[in-house]
N, C-alpha and C positions, 0 to 999 in steps of 0.2 A: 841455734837450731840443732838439730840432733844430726850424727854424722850422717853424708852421703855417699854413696861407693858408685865408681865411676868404671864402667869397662874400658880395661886400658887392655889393648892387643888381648889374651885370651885369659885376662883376671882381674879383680875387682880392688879397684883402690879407696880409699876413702879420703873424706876432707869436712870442715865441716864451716860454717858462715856463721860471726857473731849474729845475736837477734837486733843488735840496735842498726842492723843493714837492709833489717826489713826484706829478707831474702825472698823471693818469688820463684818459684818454682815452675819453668814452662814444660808441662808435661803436654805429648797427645792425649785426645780422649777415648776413654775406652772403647777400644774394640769392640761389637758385637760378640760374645759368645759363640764359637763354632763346634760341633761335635767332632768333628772332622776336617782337617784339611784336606785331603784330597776327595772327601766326599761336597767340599767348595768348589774344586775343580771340577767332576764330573758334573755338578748341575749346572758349572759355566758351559762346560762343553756339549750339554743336553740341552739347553738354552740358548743358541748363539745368537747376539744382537746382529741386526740383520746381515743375516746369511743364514744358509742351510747349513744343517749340521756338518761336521768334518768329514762325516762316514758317508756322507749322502755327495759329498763333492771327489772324493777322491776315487782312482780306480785302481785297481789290483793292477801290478808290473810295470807300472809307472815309477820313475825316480823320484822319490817326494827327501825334501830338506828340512829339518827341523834345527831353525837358528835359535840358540840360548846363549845364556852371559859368562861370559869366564871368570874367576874366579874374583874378580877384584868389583864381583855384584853380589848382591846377597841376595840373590834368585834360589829361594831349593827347587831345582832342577828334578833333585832326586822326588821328590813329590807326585811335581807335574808331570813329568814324563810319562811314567808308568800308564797314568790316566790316557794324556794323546796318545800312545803305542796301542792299548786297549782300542781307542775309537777305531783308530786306523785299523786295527783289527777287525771291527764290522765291517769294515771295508772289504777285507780279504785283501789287505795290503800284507806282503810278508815281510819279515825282518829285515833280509838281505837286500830290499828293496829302497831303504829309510839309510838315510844318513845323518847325525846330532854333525853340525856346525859349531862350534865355539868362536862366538862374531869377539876379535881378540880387540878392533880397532885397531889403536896404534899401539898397544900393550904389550908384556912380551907372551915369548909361549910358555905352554904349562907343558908341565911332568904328567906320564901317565895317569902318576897316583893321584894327581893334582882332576884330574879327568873324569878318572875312576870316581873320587868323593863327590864329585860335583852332579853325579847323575846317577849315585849307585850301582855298585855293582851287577845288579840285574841288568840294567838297561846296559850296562858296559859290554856286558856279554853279549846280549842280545844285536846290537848294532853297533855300524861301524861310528866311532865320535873320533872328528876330528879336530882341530883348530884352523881356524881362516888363516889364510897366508898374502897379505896386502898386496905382496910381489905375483902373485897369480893371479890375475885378473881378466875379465871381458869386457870391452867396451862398451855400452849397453844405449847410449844417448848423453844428450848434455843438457841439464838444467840452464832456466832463461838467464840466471846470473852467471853462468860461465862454469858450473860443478860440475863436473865429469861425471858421468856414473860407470865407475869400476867397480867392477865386481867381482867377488873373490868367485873365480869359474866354476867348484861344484853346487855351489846357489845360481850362479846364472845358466848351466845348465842343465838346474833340477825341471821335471815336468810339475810338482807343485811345491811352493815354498808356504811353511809352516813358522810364526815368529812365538818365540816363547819368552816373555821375561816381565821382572817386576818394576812397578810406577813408584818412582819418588821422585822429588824436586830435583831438578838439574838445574845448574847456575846461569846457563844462558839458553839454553834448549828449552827451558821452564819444566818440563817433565823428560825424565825417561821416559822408556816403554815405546809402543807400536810402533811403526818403520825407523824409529832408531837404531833399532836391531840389523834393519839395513846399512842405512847412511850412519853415523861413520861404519857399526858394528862387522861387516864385513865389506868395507869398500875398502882401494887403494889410499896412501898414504897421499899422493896428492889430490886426492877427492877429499878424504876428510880434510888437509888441510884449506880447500877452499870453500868448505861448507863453515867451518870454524870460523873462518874470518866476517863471518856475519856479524861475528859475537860483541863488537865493536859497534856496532846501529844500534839506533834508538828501537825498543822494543825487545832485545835481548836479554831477559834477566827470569830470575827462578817463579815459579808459578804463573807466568804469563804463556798462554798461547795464543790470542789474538793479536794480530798484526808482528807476533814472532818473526824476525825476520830466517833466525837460525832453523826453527822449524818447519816453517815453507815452505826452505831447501829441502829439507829431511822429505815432506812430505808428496813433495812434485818426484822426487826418486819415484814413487810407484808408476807414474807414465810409462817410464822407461825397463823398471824391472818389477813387476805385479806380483802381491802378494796375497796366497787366496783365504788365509785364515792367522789369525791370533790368539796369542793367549795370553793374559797380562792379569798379574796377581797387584794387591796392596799386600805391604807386610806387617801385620803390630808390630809392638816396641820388644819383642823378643825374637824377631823376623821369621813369624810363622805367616801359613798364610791368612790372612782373614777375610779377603772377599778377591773375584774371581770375574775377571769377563773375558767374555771369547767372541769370535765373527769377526766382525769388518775392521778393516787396519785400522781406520779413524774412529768409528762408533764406539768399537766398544775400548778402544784406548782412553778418549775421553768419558766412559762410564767410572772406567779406574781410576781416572783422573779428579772426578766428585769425590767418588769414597777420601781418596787419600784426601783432597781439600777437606774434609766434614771431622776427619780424625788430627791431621797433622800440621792446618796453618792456625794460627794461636794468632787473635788479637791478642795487639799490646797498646795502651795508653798513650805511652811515649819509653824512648830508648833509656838505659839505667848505664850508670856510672862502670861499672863492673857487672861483665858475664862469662861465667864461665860455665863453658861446654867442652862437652863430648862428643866425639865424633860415634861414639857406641861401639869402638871396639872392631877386632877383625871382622872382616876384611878391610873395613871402612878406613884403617889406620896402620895401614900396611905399610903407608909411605907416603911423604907430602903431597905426593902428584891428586893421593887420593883424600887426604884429610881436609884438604883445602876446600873441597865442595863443603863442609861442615864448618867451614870459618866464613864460607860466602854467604850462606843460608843465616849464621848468625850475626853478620853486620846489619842487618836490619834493627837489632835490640839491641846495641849500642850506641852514647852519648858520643858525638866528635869530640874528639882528644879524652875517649877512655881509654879503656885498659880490657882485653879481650883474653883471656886465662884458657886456653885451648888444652886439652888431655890429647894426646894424637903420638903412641910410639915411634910410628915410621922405620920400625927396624929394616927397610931394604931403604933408607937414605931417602933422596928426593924422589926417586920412581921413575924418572923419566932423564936420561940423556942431556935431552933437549932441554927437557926444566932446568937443569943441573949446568947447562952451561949457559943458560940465559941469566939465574940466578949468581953465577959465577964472574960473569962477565959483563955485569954494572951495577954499580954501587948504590944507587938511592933508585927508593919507590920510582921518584919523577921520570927517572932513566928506561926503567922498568916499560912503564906508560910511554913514552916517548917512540922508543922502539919498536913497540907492536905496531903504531899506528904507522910509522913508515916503511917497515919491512915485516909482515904476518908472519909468524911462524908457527905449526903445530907443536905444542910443547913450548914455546914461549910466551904462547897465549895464556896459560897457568900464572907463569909470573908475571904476567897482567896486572892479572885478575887479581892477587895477592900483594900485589902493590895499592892495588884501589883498597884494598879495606884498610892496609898499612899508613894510606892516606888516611883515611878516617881515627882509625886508634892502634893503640899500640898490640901489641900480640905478643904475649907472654909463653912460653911450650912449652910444656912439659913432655917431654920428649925421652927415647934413648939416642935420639942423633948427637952427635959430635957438635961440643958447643961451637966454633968456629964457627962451623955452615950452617947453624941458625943465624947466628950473627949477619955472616953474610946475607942469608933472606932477607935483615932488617927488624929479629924476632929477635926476644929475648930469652933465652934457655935456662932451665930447672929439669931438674930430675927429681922432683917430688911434688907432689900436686898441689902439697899443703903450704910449703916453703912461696910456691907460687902463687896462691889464695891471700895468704897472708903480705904478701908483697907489695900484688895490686893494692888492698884495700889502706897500707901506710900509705903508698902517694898521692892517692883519690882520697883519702881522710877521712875522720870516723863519720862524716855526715852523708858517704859514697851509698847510693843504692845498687841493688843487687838482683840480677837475671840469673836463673841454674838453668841452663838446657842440657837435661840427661844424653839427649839422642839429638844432637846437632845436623846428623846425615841426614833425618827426615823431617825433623821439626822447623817452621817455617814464622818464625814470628815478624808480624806487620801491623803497622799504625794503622791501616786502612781496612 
């Protein structure tokens, strides 16, 4: 087949698959054609699935919050914004009045500059952007299973809360977007970590929200802390926006929630020998914490006892503390799974979830981590993608078939 070029962190690698492997290529489907992304935003926000528009609910001198994703989401912020400030403008809301939240969850903090990019400069000037601080909180109520609702205090106590961010597959949430922006996104550390530990119940896996148990959680939060408007983008495969719904936490969440299903879950037949995917590149492959949502999304197209060829830099290591010493401190998948189920941890819930597919198949990286602490993971480390293509397909034999998922972050392939 002819070469394919893979974003690896912020350039493009290439690799390419004999034809006798009968290579399959899982792409999304094309996007609608837009003229405009933030002319997609403004007629979400002229349109809001039921609710009144933003401009018609807010009032002048009132503290309004607007939560968006930090850095380690591929939300353009800088896009959307401008548009909400605008609305909120008919409002005769002022600047000084608006505060941008950065819902960090359990992640670290960002650099100004880091701030600055993520919502452009205009808007950085215009209002104050902060980052959520897990350790500030207000206790707001407690969900039936036992979650706290903490809350990072200048969201609990804004007069209106505004949620900004974009819909794609989450591993056990089944989707980003709408009040996850809340729960974990600006709750305390032991809130998210008891909302997390749903993620172990039947029901808990990418693309499902019915009988979700993790999302439930997420969604019983509004009792306690109400939010009065939304904004949640789909992103094509170049993560612009392509389509746009605003209003009701749940409505029009789940509106964003078809699009991306219509573009981004891919029948498959049955699972292939060897697949290899991309996480698509920054931010997405920052660091395992984050790449591993693109090796969850792709164990569905995978044969048990394949071989799973992952592109994923990671140049800041594992991402997470907690991953890093869960990962650190036992040695096989089985241990991995063992431990979540008797003692929860945030952050060890990652190397859970990364042992179940390790169950399944092998995991090859292509990586700049340090070969050691893949190993440790139970991965097998490369630093050339090609080195790594051609690896898998000698063990699996020349008769192995072949999955490519270019964009493994949002691509969702299933038998069903």
């Amino acid at each position: 087949m002819n070469v394919v070029y893979y974003r690896y962190f912020k350039e493009d690698i290439p690799f390419h698959v004999d034809d006798s492997h009968h290579p399959i290529v899982l792409n999304p489907r094309k996007c609608p054609a837009l003229e405009s992304e933030a002319g997609e935003v403004v007629r979400a926000l002229e349109h809001p699935i039921d609710s009144p528009r933003l401009k018609d609910i807010v009032k002048p001198g009132e503290k309004i919050v607007i939560v968006t994703s930090d850095i380690s989401r591929p939300m353009p912020s800088w896009v959307a914004l401008p548009c909400v400030l605008d609305e909120l403008g008919k409002a005769g809301v002022r600047d000084e009045d608006v505060t941008v939240v950065f819902g960090l969850g359990s992640h670290r903090k960002q650099t100004e500059e880091e701030k600055k990019r993520l919502v452009g400069e205009e808007v950085y000037n215009r209002v104050r952007c902060i980052d959520s601080d897990p350790d500030d909180f207000i206790h707001m109520g407690t969900c039936k299973n036992g979650t706290s609702v903490d809350i990072f205090r200048t969201v609990a106590e804004a007069d209106w809360r505004i949620l900004v961010g974009n819909v794609e597959y989450h591993y056990f949430a089944g989707y980003s977007g709408g009040m996850k922006a809340i729960m974990p996104g600006v709750s305390s550390r032991a809130a998210i970590q008891s909302n997390h530990r749903n993620m172990i119940k039947e029901g808990a896996y990418a693309g499902n929200l019915e009988g979700n148990p993790v999302r439930d959680d997420i969604e019983e939060v509004y009792q306690y802390c109400p939010v009065d408007f939304i904004l949640n983008v789909a992103l094509d495969e170049n993560h612009h926006i392509a389509y746009a719904a605003a209003g009701h936490h749940v409505k029009a969440h789940r509106k964003a929630c078809e699009f991306l299903d219509s573009i981004y879950k891919i029948h498959i037949d049955h699972p292939a020998d060897v697949v290899i995917v991309s996480t698509s590149g920054f931010p997405k492959d920052i660091n395992l914490y984050q790449a591993q949502k693109s090796i969850d999304n792709a164990k569905h197209s995978v044969k048990e006892g394949g071989i799973m060829v992952v592109a994923a830099a990671c140049k800041e290591g594992f991402g997470s503390d907690v991953f890093a010493k869960w990962i650190m401190q036992y040695d096989t998948p089985d241990d991995r799974i063992k431990a979540i189920h008797e003692h929860f941890e945030l952050g060890g819930h990652k190397s859970a979830a990364l042992a179940l597919v390790e169950k399944k198949c092998n995991i090859y990286l292509v990586t700049d981590m340090e070969d050691d602490l893949v190993r440790k993971a139970n991965m097998t480390p490369f630093h050339n993608l090609q080195e790594a293509v051609d690896a898998a397909f000698a063990k699996m034999g020349k008769d192995a078939s072949c999955y490519i998922i270019p964009d493994g972050g949002s691509t969702l392939p299933m038998e069903d």
